[in-house]
Every structure is written in C-alpha cells, then in structure tokens.
VOGU-3710 file (C-alpha; in Angstrom, 3 decimals, decimal comma):
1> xxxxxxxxxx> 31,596/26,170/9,426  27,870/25,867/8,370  25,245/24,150/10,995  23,954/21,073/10,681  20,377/20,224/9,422  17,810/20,172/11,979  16,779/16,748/12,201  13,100/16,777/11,533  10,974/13,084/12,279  7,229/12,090/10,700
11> xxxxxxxxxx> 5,980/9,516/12,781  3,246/7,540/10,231  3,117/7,981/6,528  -0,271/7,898/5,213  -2,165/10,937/3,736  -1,223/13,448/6,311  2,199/12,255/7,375  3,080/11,010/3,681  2,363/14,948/2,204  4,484/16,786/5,207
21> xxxxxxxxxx> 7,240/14,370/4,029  6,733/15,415/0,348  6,629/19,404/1,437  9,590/19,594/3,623  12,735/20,727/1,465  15,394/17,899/0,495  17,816/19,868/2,338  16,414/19,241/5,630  17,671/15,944/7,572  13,722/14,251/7,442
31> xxxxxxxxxx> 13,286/10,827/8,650  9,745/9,096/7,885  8,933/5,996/9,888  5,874/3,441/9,380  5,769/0,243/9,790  4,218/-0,348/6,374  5,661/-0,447/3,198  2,596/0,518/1,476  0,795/4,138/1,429  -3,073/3,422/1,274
41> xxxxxxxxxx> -5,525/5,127/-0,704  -8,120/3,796/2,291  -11,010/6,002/1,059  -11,248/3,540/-1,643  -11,114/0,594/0,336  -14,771/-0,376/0,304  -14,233/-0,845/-3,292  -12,243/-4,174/-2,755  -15,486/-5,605/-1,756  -17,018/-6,080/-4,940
51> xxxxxxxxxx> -13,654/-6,211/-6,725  -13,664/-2,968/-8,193  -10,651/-1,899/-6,860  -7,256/-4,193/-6,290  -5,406/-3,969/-3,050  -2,491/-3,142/-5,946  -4,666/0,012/-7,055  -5,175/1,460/-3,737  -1,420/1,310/-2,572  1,938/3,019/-3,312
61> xxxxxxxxxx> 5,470/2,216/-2,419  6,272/4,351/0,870  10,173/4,013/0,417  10,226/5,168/-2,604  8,117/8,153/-2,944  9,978/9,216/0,441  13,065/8,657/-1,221  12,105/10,526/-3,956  11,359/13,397/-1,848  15,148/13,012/-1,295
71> xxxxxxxxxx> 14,141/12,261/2,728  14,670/8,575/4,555  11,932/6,043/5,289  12,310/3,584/8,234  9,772/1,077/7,861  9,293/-0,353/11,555  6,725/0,258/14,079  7,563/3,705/16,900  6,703/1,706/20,331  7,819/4,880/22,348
81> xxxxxxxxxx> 7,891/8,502/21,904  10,223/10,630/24,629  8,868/13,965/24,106  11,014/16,089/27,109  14,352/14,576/25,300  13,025/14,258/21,610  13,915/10,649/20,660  11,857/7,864/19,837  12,404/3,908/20,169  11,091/1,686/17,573
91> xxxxxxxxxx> 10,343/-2,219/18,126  13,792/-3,051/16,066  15,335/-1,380/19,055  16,449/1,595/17,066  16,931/5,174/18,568  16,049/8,657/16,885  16,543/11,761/17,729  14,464/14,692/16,497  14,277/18,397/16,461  10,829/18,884/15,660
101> xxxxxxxxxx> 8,027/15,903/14,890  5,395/15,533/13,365  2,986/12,752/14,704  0,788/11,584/12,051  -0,317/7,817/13,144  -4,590/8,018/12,769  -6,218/6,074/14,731  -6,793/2,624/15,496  -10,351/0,386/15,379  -12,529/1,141/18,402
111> xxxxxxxxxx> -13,529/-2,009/19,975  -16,015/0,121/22,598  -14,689/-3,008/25,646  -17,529/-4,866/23,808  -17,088/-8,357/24,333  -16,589/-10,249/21,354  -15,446/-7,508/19,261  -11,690/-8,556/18,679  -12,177/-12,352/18,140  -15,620/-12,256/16,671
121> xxxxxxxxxx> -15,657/-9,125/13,934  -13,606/-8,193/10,948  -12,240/-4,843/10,947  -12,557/-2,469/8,367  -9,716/-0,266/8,140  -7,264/-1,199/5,522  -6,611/-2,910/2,734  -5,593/-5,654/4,342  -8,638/-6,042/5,885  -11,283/-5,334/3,451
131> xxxxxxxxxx> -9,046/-7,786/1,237  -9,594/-10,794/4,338  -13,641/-9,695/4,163  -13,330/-10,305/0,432  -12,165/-13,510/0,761  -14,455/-14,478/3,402  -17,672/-13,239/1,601  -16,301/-15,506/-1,407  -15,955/-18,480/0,902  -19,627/-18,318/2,350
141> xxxxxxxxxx> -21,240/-17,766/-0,707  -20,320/-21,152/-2,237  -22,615/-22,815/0,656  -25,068/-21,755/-1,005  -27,229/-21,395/2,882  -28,948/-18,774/3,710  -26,781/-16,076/5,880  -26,586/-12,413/7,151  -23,977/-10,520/7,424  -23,846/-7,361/10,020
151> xxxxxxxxxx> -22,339/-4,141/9,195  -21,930/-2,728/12,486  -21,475/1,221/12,402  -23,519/3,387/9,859  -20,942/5,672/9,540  -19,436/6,399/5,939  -17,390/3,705/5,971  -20,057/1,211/7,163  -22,339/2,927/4,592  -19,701/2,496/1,086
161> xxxxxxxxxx> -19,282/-1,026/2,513  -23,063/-1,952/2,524  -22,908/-0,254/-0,791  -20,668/-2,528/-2,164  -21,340/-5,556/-0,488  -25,046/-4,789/-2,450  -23,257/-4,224/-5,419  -22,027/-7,505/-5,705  -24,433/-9,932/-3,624  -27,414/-8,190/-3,970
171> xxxxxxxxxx> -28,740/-10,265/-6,551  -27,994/-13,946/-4,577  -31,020/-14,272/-2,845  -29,984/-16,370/0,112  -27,199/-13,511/1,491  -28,667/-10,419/3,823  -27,899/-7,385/5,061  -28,181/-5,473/8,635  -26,964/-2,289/9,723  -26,338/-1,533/13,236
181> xxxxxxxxxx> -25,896/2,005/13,707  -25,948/3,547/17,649  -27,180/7,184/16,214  -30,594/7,703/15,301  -30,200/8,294/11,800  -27,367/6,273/9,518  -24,373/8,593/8,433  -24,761/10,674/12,034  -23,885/14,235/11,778  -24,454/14,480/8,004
191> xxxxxxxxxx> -28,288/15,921/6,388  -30,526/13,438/7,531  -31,985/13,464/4,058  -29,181/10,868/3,260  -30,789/8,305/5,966  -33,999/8,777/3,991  -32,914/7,985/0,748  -30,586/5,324/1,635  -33,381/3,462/3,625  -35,652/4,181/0,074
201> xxxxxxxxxx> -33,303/2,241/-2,152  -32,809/-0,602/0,176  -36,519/-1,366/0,059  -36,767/-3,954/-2,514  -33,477/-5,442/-1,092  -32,896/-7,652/1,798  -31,566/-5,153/4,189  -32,788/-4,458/7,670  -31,288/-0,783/9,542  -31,137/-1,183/13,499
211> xxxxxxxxxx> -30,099/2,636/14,429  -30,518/3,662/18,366  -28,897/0,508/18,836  -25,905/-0,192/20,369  -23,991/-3,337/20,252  -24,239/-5,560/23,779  -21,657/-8,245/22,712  -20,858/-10,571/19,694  -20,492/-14,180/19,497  -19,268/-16,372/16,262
221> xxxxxxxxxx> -22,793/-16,414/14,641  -24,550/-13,438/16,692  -25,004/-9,678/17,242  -26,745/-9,364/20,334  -27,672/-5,671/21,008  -28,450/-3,834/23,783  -32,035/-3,657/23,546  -32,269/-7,439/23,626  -32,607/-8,368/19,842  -30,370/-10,910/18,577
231> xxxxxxxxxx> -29,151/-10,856/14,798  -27,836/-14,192/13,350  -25,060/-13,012/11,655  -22,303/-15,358/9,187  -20,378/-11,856/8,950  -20,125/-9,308/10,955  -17,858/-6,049/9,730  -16,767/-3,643/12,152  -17,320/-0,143/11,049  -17,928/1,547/14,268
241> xxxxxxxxxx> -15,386/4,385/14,656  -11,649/4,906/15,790  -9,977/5,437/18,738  -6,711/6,927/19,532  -3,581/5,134/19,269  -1,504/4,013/22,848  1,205/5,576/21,625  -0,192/9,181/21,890  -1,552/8,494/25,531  1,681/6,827/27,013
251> xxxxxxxxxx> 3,669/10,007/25,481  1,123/12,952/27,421  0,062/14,225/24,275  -3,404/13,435/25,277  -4,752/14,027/28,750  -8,013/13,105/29,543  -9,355/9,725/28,808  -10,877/8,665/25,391  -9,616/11,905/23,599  -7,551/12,699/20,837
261> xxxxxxxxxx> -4,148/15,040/20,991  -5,110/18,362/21,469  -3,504/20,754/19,623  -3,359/24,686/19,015  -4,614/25,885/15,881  -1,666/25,726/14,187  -1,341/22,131/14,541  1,674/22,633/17,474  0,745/20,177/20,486  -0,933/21,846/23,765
271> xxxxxxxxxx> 1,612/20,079/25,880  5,194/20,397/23,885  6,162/23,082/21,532  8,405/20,380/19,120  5,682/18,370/18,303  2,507/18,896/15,676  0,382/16,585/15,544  -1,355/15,893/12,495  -4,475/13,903/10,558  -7,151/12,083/12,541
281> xxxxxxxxxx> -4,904/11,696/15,878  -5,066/15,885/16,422  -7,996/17,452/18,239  -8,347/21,190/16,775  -9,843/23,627/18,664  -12,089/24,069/15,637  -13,124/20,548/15,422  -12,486/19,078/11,655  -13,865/15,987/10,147  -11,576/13,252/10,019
291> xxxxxxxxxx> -11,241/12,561/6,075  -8,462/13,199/3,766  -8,648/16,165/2,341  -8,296/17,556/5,356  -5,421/15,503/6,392  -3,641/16,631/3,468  -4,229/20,025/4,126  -2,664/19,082/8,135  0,291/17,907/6,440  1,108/20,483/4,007
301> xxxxxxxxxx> 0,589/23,009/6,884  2,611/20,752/9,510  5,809/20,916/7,121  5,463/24,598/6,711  4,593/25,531/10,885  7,628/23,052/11,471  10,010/24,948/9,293  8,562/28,800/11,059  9,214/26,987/14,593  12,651/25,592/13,631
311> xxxxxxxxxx> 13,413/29,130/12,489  11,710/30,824/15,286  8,997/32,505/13,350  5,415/33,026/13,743  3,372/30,449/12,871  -0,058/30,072/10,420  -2,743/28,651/11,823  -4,979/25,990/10,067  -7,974/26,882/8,332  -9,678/24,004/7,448
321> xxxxxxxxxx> -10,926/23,512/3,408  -14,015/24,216/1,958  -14,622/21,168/-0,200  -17,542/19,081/-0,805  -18,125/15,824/0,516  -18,200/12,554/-1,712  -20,374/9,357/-0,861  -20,744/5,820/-2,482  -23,160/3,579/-2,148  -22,251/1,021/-4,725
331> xxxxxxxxxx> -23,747/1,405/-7,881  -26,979/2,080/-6,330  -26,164/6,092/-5,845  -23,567/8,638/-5,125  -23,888/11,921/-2,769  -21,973/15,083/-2,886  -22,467/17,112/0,438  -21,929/20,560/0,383  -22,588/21,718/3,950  -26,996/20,954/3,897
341> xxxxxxxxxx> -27,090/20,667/0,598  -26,790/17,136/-0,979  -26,894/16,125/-4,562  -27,122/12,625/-5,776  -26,914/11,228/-8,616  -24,979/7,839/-9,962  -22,798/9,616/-12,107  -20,905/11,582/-9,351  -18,864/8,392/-8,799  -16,616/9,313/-11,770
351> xxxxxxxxxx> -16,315/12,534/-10,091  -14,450/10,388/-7,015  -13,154/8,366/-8,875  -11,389/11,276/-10,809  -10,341/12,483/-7,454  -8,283/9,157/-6,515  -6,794/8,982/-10,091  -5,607/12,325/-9,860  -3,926/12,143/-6,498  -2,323/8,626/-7,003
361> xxxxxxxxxx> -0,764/9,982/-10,291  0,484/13,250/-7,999  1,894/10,953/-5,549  3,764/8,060/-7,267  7,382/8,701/-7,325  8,073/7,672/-10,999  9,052/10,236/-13,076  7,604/10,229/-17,069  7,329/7,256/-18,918  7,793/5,021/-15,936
371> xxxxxxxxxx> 4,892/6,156/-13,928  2,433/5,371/-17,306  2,279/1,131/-16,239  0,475/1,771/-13,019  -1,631/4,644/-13,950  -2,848/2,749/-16,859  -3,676/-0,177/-14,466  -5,987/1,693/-12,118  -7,398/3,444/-14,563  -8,566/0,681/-16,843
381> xxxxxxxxxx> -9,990/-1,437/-13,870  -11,935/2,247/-12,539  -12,886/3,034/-16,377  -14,735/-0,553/-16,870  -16,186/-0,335/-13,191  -17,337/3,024/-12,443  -16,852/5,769/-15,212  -18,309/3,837/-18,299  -21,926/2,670/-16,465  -21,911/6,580/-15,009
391> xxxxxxxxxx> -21,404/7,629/-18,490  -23,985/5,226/-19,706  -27,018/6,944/-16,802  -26,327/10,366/-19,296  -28,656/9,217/-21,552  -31,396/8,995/-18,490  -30,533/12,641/-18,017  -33,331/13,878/-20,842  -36,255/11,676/-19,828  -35,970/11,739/-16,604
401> xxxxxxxxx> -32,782/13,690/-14,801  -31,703/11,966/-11,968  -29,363/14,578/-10,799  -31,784/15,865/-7,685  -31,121/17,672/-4,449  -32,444/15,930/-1,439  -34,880/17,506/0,118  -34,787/18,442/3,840  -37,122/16,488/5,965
//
C-alpha cells in the first residue's frame, strides 16, 4: 500500500506563489488559492496609463496555467490561516488542510493612518487600479480646466507612473504634475544620480518634486503636507509603499508591529517549521528588494526547500540574484542599475520590454500553436509603443550617443 501525497498549499498566486506552483512535481497533491482569476504582470502596470499596455496584456489565466501544472486552483480569498493544526478557512467557508505552505500573498497599499488616504486617493497597485486612474485622467481632461494631479510616493512605482502620465499629458498645457516623496531624494535607496537626472528632464515640464515631505492628510481637491503647504490636486495617486497583509499578523507569523514575516534564510518561517513564506510578505535575514525577479527566485526555491522538509532533508538557503535593475520613465528615459552604476539611455526600454515578453510567453499555459494569438497581441501593441521609437534613437547613437553613465554626485 503506497502513501498518500503530502498535501502541499500556495496561499497567493502571483510571481512568487504562481512559479512554486509551476516547480512543484504533478505528482504532489498542490492546491493554489487566490482570489483572482488573473496573474498580473504588475511591473508593467504603469504602462496602462498612457495606453501602452492593455489590462489584457499584463494578465494571464491563473486556473489554467495551474491546471496545466497538473495542480488545483481555488480562486477565493484565505480569511484565516491555523498554523499549529495546518488548515486554512477561506471566505466561501471552505476548509484545507496542508502539510507544508507556502504563503505568498505581497502586500497590501499602506495608507500610513493618514486621514483621507482611503476615500480621497487612488491606489496604485494593480491593474485594476491603474485601469480606474486611466479612466479618470480621460474624464478630467475633457474639462479642459486647469488641474494637478499628485503622485504621492517617489518610489519606482510613483516614478514609471509620473513617467507615463508625462508621456501622454505632457503636451496639454492646462494638466500638472507634483511629486510628494517623504525621502530626501526621489527613488530612496537607489544612486542619487537618478534624482538628478530625473529632476533635469522635468525642467521644461510642468512638474514640481516636494521630497522631505510627508503627507499630513488629503481632502477631495487637496494634499496638505506636513510642513504646512497645501497642493490643489484633481488627482491624487497613491504610490507610497506596502504594508503587510492582516492575514500574516492574525496567524503569528509576524511579531512585532509594522513588520513583515520573518523568515530563516531558507525561506522556512521563524515561528513554524511547515510554513515558507515567500515574495514581498517574507523578511530575510539578508534583506532583499521587493521586485520580481527576486520573487521568482523565492518561489522556485520555496517549491524545492518544501519538497527537502517534506522529505526530511537539509535545506538550501536563498541567495538572492545578481541582476540589474530596470527603470521607466515614459518615453523621456530608461535606467539600468547595476549596484552604483546606472546607465540610461531610451533604448533600454526594449530591453524591459523584452524581459516581460519573454516571461509571459514562459508562463502561459498554451501549448504550440495556441499560445501564438496572445503573444502576437502583446507584442504588436509593445512593438508600435516602445521597441520601434527605441530603435528609431539608434540613429542618434553616431552624432551624439546617448547611452551615458550617470555620474556620482
């Protein structure tokens, strides 16, 4: 009499959660839950802005790629997670046992207990939402009144929104831009050479940068800041960082407050050996940016450490990726950071744009011919958009080469 398949359970499905799924062996009994049916390509988001990108072009079906994997995909939302007797509850009253998880649910907008945030901002953290600022930007241009719109948090994500939102409005002359940023210096944490130059080809647009200021509270037409200035505002997109999702908190796997779930360095949970905790909800010891490459990398690793523990073996310990850095701003530059050294030049967006096409072809679950229809889509929307005017900067490259490495300041 053989034993039964451990019963292994991914809790959230996007890059981290979605590749564990994909890596763990058909013949293990792997359940995926999300409550989305859609995978998100959210690194592209920003692009949905200007209309580069579709909400269709960024997303995958869930179910089926999962399925395809030969594994089974719950789509409903995981409202509590028993970790001493290894079952979760899901809002459609379900209940799942598990062996070994993995907990792979990100992390949620930060709202900072700033008044105003929830009722008076739009978030920017899906497609979904970029998709609802889209339709709002389209709405208050046809007044044809002078506005502002506020990007509050001059993160990357704040930064490849401005970049996009310049793309397309840059040239109406009643819409403006501000940038609220709490650091000193926009894209905190990164060579401040990038603040520089993003500051130098904003100059002969309408965009003001407020960084060392932190958001006081936000009303329907307002930012008021901290420092006392006040910044009319028909728009204002919040950018400003993540915070970790309830879920993690109410099951112990994080301890002190405003934290993430700290894990060893193999990606097993400080506080129970069945879980591993993956993506932007996991606090290494070795802290590790939160962007998807990375994630991946948890995920790939999670499914394999999962596997050693079910088996009792020793397990590998996560060692983060050496890869460069990609960063849009519109069609105004693009930045590759390689530790302290940063290139830009325009043409790198192909080189990102490469990067999505070749993971979303990876990823969809059709097999040969059938999997030619969508690739063809994003990639004739991406060619028009992105790679054809980077193409068309290669003939700048002789005159006057606009491939440069920022200098330190």
């Amino acid at each position: 009499m053989t034993d039964k398949p451990k019963k292994v359970l991914i809790i959230g499905a996007n890059f981290a959660g979605l590749t564990a799924a994909i890596k763990l062996p058909k013949t293990c009994d792997v359940t995926v839950i999300d409550p989305s049916p859609h995978f998100e390509w959210t690194p592209g988001i920003h692009e949905i802005l200007s209309g580069v990108k579709t909400p269709q072009g960024l997303r995958l079906n869930r179910s089926e790629i999962i399925t395809h994997a030969g594994h089974r995909f719950v789509q409903d939302n995981v409202t509590h997670l028993d970790v001493r007797r290894r079952r979760v509850t899901t809002a459609g009253g379900d209940i799942l046992p598990f062996d070994a998880a993995i907990v792979a649910v990100g992390g949620i907008s930060n709202n900072y207990h700033i008044a105003g945030v929830d009722s008076h901002t739009w978030p920017f953290r899906s497609v979904a939402e970029s998709l609802a600022i889209e339709k709002r930007m389209e709405a208050l241009q046809h007044t044809h009144s002078p506005m502002q719109v506020v990007v509050v948090g001059g993160g990357i994500s704040g930064v490849e929104a401005l970049g996009e939102l310049l793309r397309r409005y840059r040239h109406r002359p009643e819409i403006s831009f501000a940038m609220v940023e709490s650091g000193n210096q926009l894209m905190p944490g990164f060579p401040k050479m990038i603040d520089a130059d993003l500051r130098r080809l904003c100059v002969e647009h309408r965009v003001s940068f407020h960084t060392g200021e932190s958001v006081a509270r936000v009303t329907p037409k307002m930012v008021w800041l901290a420092s006392g200035k006040r910044l009319p505002s028909a728009l204002t997109i919040w950018a400003a960082g993540q915070a970790a999702p309830p879920l993690l908190r109410e099951a112990k796997l994080i301890r002190p407050p405003h934290t993430w779930a700290a894990v060893h360095q193999t990606l097993q949970s400080r506080y129970s050996t069945s879980i591993f905790v993956v993506g932007d909800a996991a606090a290494l010891p070795k802290p590790v940016s939160k962007q998807a490459f990375n994630a991946i990398d948890m995920g790939a690793l999670a499914a394999q450490n999962v596997l050693r523990w079910l088996a009792d073996e020793d397990l590998k310990d996560f060692s983060p990726p050496s890869k460069p850095l990609l960063v849009t701003f519109g069609d105004l530059q693009t930045y590759l950071v390689a530790g302290k050294t940063v290139l830009a030049n325009k043409t790198l967006a192909g080189a990102k744009e490469g990067v999505y096409q070749l993971f979303m072809a990876q990823t969809a679950p059709q097999d040969g011919l059938q999997a030619v229809p969508g690739a063809l889509r994003r990639l004739r929307k991406s060619w028009k958009e992105l790679v054809v005017p980077g193409l068309q900067s290669i003939k700048d490259f002789r005159a006057a080469p606009e491939c440069r490495t920022l200098k330190r300041l």
